[in-house]
C-alpha positions as CSV (number, residue, x, y, z in Angstrom):
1,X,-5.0,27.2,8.6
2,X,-7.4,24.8,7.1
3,X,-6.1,21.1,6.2
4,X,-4.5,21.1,3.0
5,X,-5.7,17.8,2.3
6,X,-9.2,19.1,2.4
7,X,-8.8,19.7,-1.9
8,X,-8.1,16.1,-2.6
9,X,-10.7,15.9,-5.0
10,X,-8.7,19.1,-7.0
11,X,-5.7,17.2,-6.6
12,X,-6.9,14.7,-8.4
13,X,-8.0,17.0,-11.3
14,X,-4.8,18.4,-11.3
15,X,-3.1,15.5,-12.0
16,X,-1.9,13.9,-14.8
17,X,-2.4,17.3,-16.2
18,X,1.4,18.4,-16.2
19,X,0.0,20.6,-13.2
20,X,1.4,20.8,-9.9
21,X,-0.1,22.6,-6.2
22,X,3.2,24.1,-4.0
23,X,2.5,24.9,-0.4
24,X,4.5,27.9,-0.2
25,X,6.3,28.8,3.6
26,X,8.9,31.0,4.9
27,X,12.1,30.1,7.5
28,X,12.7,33.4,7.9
29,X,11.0,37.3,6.5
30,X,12.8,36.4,3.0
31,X,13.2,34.2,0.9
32,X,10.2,31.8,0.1
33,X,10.2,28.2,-0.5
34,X,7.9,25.3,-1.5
35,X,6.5,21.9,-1.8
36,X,4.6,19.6,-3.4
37,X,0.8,19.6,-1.6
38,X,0.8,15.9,-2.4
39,X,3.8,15.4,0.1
40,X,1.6,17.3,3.1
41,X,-0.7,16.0,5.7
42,X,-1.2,18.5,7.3
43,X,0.2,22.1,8.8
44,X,0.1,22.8,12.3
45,X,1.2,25.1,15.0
46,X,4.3,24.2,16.8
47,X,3.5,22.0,19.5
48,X,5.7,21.6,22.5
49,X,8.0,19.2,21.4
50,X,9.9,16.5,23.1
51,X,13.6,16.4,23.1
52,X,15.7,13.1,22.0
53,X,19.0,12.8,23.5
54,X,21.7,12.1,20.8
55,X,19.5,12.9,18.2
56,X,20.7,14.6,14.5
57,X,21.6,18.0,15.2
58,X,19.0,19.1,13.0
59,X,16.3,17.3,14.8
60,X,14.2,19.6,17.0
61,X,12.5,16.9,19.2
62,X,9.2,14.8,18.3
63,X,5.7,15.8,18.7
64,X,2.7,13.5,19.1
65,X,-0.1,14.3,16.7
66,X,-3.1,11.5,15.3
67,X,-2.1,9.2,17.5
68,X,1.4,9.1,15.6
69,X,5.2,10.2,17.4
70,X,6.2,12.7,14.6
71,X,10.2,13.5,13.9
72,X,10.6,17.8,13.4
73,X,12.9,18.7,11.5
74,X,14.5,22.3,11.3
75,X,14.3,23.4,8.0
76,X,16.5,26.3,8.8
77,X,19.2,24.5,10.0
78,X,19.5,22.0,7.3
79,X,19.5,25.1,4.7
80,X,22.2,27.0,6.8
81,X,20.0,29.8,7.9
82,X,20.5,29.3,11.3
83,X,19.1,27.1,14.3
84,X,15.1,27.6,15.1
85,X,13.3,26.9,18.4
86,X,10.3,25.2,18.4
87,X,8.1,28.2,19.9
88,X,4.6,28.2,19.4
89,X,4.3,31.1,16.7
90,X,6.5,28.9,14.5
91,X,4.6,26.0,11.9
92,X,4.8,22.3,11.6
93,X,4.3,20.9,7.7
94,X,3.5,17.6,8.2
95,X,4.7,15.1,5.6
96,X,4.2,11.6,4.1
97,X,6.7,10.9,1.4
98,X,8.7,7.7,1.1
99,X,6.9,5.4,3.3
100,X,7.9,7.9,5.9
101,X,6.4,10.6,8.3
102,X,8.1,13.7,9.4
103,X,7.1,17.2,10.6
104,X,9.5,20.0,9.2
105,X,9.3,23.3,11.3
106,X,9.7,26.4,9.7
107,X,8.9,30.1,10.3
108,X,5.4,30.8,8.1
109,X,3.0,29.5,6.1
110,X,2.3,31.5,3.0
111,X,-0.6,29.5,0.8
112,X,-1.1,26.7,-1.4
113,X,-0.8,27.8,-5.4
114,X,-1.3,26.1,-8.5
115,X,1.0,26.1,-11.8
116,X,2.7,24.3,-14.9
117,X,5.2,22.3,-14.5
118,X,6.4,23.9,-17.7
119,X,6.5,27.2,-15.0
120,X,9.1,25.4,-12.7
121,X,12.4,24.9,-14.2
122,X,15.6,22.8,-12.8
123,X,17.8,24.5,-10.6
124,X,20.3,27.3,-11.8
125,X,23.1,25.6,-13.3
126,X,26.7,26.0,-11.4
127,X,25.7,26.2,-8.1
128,X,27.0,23.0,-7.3
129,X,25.1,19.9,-6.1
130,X,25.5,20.1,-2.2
131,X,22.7,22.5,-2.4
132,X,19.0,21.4,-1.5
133,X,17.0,22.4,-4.7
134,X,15.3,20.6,-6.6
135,X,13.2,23.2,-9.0
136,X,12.9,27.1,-9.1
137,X,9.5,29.1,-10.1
138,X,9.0,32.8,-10.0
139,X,5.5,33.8,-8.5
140,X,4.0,37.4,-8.4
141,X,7.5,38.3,-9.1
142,X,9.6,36.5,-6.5
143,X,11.6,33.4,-6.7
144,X,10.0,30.6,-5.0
145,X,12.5,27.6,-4.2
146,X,11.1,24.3,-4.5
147,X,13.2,21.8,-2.0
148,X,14.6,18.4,-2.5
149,X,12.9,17.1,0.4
150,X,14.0,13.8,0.0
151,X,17.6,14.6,0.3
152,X,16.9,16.5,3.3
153,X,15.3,13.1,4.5
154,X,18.1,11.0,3.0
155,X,20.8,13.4,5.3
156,X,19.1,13.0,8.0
157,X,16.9,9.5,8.3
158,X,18.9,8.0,5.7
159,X,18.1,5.2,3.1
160,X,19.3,1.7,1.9
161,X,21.0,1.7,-0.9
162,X,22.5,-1.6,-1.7
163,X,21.0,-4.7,-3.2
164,X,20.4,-7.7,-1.0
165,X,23.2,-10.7,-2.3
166,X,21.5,-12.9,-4.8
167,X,19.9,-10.5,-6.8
168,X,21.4,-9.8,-10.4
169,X,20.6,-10.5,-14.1
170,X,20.2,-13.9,-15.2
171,X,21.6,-14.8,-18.6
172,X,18.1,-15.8,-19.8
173,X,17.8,-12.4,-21.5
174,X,14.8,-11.5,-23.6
175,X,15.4,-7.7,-23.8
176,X,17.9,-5.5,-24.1
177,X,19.5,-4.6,-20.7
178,X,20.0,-1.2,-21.0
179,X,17.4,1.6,-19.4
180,X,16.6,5.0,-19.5
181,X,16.2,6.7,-15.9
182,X,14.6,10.3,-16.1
183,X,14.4,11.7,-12.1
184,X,14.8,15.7,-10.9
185,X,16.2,14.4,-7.4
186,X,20.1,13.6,-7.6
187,X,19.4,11.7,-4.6
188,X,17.1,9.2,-6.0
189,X,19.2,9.0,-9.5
190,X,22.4,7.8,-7.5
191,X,20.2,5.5,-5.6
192,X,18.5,4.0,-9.3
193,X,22.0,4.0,-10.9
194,X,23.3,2.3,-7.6
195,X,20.8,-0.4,-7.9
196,X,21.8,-1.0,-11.7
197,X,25.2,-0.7,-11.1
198,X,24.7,-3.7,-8.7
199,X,22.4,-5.7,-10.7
200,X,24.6,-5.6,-14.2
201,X,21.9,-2.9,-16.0
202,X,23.2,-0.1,-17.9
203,X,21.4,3.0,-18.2
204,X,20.9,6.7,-19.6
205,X,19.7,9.8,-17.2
206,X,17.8,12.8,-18.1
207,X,16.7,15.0,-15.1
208,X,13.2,16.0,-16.0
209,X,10.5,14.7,-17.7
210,X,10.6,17.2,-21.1
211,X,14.5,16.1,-21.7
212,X,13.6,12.1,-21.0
213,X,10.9,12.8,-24.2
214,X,13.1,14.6,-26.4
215,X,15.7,12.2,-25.9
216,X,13.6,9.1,-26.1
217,X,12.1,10.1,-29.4
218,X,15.3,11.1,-31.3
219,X,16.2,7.1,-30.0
220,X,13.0,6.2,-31.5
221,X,14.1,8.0,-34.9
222,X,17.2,5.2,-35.2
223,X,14.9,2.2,-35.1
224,X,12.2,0.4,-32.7
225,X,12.6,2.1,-29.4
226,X,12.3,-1.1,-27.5
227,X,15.8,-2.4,-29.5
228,X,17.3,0.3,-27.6
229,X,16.1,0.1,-24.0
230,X,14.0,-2.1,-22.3
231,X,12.1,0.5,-19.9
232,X,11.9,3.7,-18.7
233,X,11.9,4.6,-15.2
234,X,10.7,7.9,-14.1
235,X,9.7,10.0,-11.1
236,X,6.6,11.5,-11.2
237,X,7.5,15.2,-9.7
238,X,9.5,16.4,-11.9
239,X,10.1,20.4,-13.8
240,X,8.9,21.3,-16.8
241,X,7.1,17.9,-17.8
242,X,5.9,15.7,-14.6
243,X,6.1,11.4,-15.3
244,X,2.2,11.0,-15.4
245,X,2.4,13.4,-18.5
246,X,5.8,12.1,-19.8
247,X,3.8,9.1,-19.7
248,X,0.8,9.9,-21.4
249,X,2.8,11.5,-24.5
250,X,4.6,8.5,-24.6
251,X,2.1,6.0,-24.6
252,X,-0.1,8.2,-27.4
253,X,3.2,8.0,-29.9
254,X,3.3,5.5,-32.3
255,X,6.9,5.3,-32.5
256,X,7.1,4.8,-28.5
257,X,3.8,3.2,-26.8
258,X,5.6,0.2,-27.0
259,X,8.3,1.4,-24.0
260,X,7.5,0.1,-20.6
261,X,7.4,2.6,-18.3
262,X,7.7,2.0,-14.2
263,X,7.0,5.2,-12.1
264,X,9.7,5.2,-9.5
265,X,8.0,7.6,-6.8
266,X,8.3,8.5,-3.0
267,X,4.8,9.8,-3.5
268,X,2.4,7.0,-1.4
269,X,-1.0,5.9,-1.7
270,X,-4.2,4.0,-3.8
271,X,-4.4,7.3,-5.8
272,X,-1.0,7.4,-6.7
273,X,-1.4,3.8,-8.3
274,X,-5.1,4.6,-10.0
275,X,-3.3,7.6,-11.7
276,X,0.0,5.8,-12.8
277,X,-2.9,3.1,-14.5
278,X,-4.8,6.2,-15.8
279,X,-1.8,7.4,-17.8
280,X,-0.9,3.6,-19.2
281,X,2.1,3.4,-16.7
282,X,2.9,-0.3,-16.3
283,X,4.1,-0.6,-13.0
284,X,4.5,1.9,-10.3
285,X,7.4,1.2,-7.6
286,X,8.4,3.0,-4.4
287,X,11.6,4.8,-3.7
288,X,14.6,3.6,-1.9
289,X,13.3,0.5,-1.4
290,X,16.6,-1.2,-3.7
291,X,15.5,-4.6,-3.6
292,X,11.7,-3.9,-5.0
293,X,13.5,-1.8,-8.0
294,X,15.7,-4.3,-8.6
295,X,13.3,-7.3,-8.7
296,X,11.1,-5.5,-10.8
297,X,14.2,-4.7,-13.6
298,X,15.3,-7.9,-13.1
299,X,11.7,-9.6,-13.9
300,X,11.4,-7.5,-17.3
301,X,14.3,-7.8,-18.4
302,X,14.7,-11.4,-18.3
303,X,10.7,-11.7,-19.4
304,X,9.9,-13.8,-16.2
305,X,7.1,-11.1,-15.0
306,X,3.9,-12.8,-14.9
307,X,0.7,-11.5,-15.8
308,X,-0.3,-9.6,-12.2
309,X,3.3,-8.1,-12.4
310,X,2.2,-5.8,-15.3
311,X,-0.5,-3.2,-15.4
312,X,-0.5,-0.5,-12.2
313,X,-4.3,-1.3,-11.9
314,X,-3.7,-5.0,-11.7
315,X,-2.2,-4.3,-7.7
């Protein structure tokens, strides 16, 4: 299968275009699942792989690919369809996501496709949150499941979620402290409410990108938007409205270009920073790294950023 990082440059038309590109795969002859192309490196054919003694029971071994040891994941064994071997008619989707590397092994690899994200919705409601979804689509008439990859990397790598001591509001407040968090990932929003738990910040959630607008502009109805909250912090991949074009609609409102928005993403990369400054984000910040989203809040809200702090294209 050719590289699926051969169509950067249609990536980068795609984005910031509420538009998304899913690799599609199989685990199994059944049901199909996907992910974000911007997550892949790469997808190879399972290489022998290297066992780890005492290991996760989910890990399949490492491989060595780019002069890099890779972690494989069994993607069927994390989902509860069963253990896979790492046998050489079986696919490795390489991934960079979270300032991490990992190869998740599943059965087939389908194709790459391209669609709205007004055409993936949040998951079907009442089926609980210990399952692995993060959006559902329908293409060519089947349901396509779109995983919460970073959950399945939080189980199994896991993250840091507490705030080094020393870190926490000052009373030197200029803004209000109160936020608005808009993410798809219930992963990542317990990790952003942990952090503001930690460091005194109160906050309101939506879980996509559409609901944070809505929401934000019925706030802006009741008076000055900034009197309300003092940012917004977003993901980027997110159903039915992604945070590039959540940002752009906000920054071309009247009633709301005044809201400082920080893209919270485990997406990595100089192009993920030229389009947050494209849109008129005003900082972009990794994921699960607590004490860089805390500094950040911290900064604004007590109006001790300096000049280089604000504007994406500034870093």
């Amino acid at each position: 299968m050719p590289s699926v990082m051969d169509g950067v440059d249609r990536l980068t038309r795609i984005a910031g275009r509420n538009r998304l590109e899913l690799l599609l795969f199989r685990l199994s002859n059944h049901q199909i699942f996907g992910i974000n192309v911007f997550k892949v490196r790469e997808v190879l054919k399972c290489p022998p792989l290297r066992s780890v003694p005492h290991s996760h029971a989910h890990v399949r071994g490492v491989m060595h690919a780019r002069g890099q040891t890779i972690t494989i994941i069994d993607l069927a064994a994390v989902l509860g369809h069963g253990e896979s071997e790492g046998t050489p008619d079986r696919f490795v989707i390489v991934t960079e996501y979270s300032g991490k590397v990992q190869g998740y092994l599943v059965g087939h690899v389908e194709r790459i496709v391209n669609l709205r994200w007004d055409e993936v919705k949040p998951p079907p409601a009442g089926i609980g949150n210990s399952n692995y979804l993060t959006a559902v689509s329908t293409i060519d008439g089947q349901l396509v499941e779109i995983l919460d990859v970073e959950k399945v990397l939080a189980e199994i790598v896991g993250y840091r979620v507490d705030v080094t001591s020393g870190h926490a509001v000052g009373e030197q407040i200029t803004l209000p402290h109160h936020v608005f968090i808009a993410d798809d990932s219930s992963v990542a929003r317990k990790q952003i409410m942990r952090v503001m738990d930690q460091i005194g910040i109160t906050y309101d959630v939506a879980e996509n990108g559409r609901e944070a607008f809505e929401r934000l502009q019925a706030a802006a109805a009741d008076g000055a938007i900034t009197s309300r909250y003092s940012m917004l912090i977003s993901d980027i991949e997110m159903p039915e409205m992604d945070g590039y074009t959540l940002t752009k609609m906000l920054k071309a409102d009247p009633a709301l270009k005044d809201l400082y928005v920080c893209l919270h993403t485990s997406l990595s990369g100089n192009f993920n920073q030229s389009m947050a400054a494209s849109v008129g984000a005003d900082r972009l910040v990794p994921k699960f790294v607590p004490d860089d989203l805390a500094e950040m809040v911290i900064s604004h809200v007590s109006g001790s950023h300096k000049a280089s702090d604000v504007g994406v294209a500034a870093q």
